[in-house]
C-alpha positions as CSV (number, residue, x, y, z in Angstrom):
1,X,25.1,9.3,-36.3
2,X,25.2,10.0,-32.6
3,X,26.8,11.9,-29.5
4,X,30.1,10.6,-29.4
5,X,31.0,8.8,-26.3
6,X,34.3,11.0,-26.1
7,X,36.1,13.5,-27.9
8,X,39.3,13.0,-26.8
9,X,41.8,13.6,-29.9
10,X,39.2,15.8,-31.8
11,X,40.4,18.0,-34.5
12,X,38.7,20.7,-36.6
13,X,40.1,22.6,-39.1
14,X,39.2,25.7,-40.9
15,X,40.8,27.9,-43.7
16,X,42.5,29.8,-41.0
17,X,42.7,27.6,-37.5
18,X,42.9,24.6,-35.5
19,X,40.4,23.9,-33.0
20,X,41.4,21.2,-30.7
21,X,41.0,19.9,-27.4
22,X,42.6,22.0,-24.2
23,X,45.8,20.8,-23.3
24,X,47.5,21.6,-19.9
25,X,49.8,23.8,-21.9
26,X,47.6,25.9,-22.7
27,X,47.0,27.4,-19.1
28,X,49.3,30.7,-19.9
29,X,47.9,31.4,-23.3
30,X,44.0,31.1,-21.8
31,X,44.6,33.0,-18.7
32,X,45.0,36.4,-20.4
33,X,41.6,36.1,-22.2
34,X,39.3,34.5,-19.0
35,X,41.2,37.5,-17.1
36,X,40.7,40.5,-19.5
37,X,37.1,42.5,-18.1
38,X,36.1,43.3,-22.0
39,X,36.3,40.0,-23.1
40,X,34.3,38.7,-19.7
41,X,31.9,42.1,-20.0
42,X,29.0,39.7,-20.9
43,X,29.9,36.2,-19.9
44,X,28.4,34.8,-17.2
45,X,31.6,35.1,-15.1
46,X,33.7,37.6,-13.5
47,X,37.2,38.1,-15.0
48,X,39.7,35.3,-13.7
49,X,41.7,36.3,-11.7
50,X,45.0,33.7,-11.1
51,X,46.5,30.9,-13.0
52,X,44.8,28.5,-10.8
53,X,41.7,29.3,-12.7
54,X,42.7,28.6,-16.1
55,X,44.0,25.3,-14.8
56,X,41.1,24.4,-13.0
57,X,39.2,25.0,-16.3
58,X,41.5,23.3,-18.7
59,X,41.1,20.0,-16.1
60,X,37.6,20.5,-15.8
61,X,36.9,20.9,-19.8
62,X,39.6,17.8,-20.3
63,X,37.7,15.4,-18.1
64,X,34.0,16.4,-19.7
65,X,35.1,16.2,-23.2
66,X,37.0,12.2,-22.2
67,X,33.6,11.4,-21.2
68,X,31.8,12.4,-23.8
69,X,29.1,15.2,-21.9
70,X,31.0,18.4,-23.2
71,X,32.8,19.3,-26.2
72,X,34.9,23.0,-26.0
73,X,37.5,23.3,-28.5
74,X,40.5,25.5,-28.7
75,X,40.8,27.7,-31.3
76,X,44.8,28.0,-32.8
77,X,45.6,30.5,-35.4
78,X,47.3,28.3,-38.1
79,X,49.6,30.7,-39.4
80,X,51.3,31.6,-35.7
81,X,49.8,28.8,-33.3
82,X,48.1,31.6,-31.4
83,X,45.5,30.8,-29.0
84,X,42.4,33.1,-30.0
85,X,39.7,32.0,-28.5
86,X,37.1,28.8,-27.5
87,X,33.6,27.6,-28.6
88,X,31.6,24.7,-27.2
89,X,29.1,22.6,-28.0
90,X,27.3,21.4,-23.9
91,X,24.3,21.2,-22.2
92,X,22.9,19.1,-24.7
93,X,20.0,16.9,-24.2
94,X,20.1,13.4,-25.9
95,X,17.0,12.4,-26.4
96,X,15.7,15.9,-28.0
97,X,18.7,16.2,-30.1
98,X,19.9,19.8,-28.4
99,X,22.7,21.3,-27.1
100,X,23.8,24.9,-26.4
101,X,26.8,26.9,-27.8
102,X,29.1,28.5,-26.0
103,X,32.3,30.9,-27.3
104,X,35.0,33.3,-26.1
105,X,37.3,35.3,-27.9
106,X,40.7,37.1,-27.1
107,X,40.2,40.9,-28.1
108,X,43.0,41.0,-29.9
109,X,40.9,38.9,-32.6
110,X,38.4,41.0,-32.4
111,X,36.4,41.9,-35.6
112,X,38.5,39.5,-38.1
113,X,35.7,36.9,-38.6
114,X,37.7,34.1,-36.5
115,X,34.9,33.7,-34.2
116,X,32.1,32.7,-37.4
117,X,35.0,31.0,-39.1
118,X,34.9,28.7,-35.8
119,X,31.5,28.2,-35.4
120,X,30.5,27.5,-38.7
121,X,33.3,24.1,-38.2
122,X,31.6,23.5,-34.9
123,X,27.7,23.6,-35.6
124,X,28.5,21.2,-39.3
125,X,30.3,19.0,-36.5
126,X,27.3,18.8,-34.3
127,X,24.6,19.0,-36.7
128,X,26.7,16.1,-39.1
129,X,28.7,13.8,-36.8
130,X,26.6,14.6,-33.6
131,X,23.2,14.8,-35.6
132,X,21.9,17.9,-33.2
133,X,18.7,18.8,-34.3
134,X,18.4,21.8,-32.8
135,X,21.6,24.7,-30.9
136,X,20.2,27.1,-28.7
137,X,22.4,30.1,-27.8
138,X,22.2,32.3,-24.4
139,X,23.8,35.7,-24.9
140,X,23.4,39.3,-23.3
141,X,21.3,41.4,-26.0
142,X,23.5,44.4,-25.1
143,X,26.6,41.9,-26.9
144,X,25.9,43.4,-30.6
145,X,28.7,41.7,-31.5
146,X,28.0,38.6,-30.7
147,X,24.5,39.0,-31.5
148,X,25.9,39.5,-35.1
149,X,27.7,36.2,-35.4
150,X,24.6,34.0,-34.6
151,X,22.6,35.8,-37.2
152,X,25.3,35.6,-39.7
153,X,25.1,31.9,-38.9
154,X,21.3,31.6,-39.6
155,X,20.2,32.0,-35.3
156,X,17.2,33.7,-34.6
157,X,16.4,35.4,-31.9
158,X,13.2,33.6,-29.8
159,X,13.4,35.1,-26.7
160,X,14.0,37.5,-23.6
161,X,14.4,36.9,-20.3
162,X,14.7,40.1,-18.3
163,X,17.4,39.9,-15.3
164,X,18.4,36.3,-15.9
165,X,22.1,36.5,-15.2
166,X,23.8,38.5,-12.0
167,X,27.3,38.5,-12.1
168,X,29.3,40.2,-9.4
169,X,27.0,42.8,-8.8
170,X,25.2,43.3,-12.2
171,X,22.2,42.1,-12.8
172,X,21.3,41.6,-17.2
173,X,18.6,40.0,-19.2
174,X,19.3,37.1,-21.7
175,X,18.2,37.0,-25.2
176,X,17.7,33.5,-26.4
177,X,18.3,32.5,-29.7
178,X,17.9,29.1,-31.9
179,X,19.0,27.7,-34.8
180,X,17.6,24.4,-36.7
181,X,19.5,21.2,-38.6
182,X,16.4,22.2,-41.6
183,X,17.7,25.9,-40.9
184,X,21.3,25.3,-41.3
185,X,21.1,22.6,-44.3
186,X,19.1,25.2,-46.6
187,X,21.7,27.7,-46.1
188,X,24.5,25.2,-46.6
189,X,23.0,24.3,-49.9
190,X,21.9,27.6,-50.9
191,X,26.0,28.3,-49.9
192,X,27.1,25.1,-52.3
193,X,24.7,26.1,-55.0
């Protein structure tokens, strides 16, 4: 198993969602999340701000995962075809077997598990089909929530880099965390058994 060479047509499911490629579409139901300053209050962006944007990153996020070098999946609420969020799966180094993970989350899924739901189909993905050995995760320490997920997943915490990130005008540290195939495949079988 390997890095596919696109993932154009890719489809996840889980109990509650879809999780698909972007599709032009999709450009009104994204704008209202990239645009709202809670869910941006620790990304490594400013809040968007026009439709142009969420255009430019539905073409942008098309064209990466048809060639293969980023894969961000939209996440559809099965029972209403909502749009409730995003994760990804970029930056990822070939040779070492690592990529990052990324994810974003409308607040009006907030606190309803969608967002562990997502990534749990995401990391068996890339540590099955894409045989990752190793996702890192970059997030702002003040993000408890977020924080949260990744340990419910099995991430630890490995680092801190103080004043890593300025957005606008705010400067904030990242806390790196890690998580390993050996990791993830003891608490999948500790899960199954």
């Amino acid at each position: 198993m390997s890095i596919p060479t696109s993932f154009d047509g890719l489809e996840l499911h889980t109990e509650r969602m879809v999780l698909r490629g972007f599709a032009e579409q999709d450009a009104q139901a994204v704008l209202p999340i990239y645009a709202d300053p809670e869910v941006m209050r620790y990304g490594s962006r400013l809040p968007w701000t026009s439709i142009s944007q969420a255009h430019e990153f539905i073409a942008q996020h098309r064209a990466w995962m048809a060639e293969g070098s980023s894969l961000r999946l939209a996440m559809f609420s099965k029972e209403d075809g909502v749009l409730l969020g995003d994760c990804s799966l970029f930056n990822w180094q070939r040779q070492c077997r690592r990529a990052e993970i990324g994810y974003g989350l409308a607040r009006a899924a907030w606190h309803r598990g969608f967002m562990g739901e997502a990534l749990q189909a995401l990391l068996a993905y890339g540590f099955g089909t894409m045989d990752l050995n190793r996702v890192e995760a970059d997030i702002d320490p003040r993000n408890k929530a977020s924080a949260k997920t990744l340990e419910r997943l099995g991430f630890r915490q490995e680092g801190l880099l103080p004043q890593r990130w300025i957005v606008g005008e705010e400067v904030s540290d990242s806390a790196l965390y890690g998580l390993l195939r050996s990791d993830w495949e003891m608490r999948s079988n500790q899960a199954v058994g």
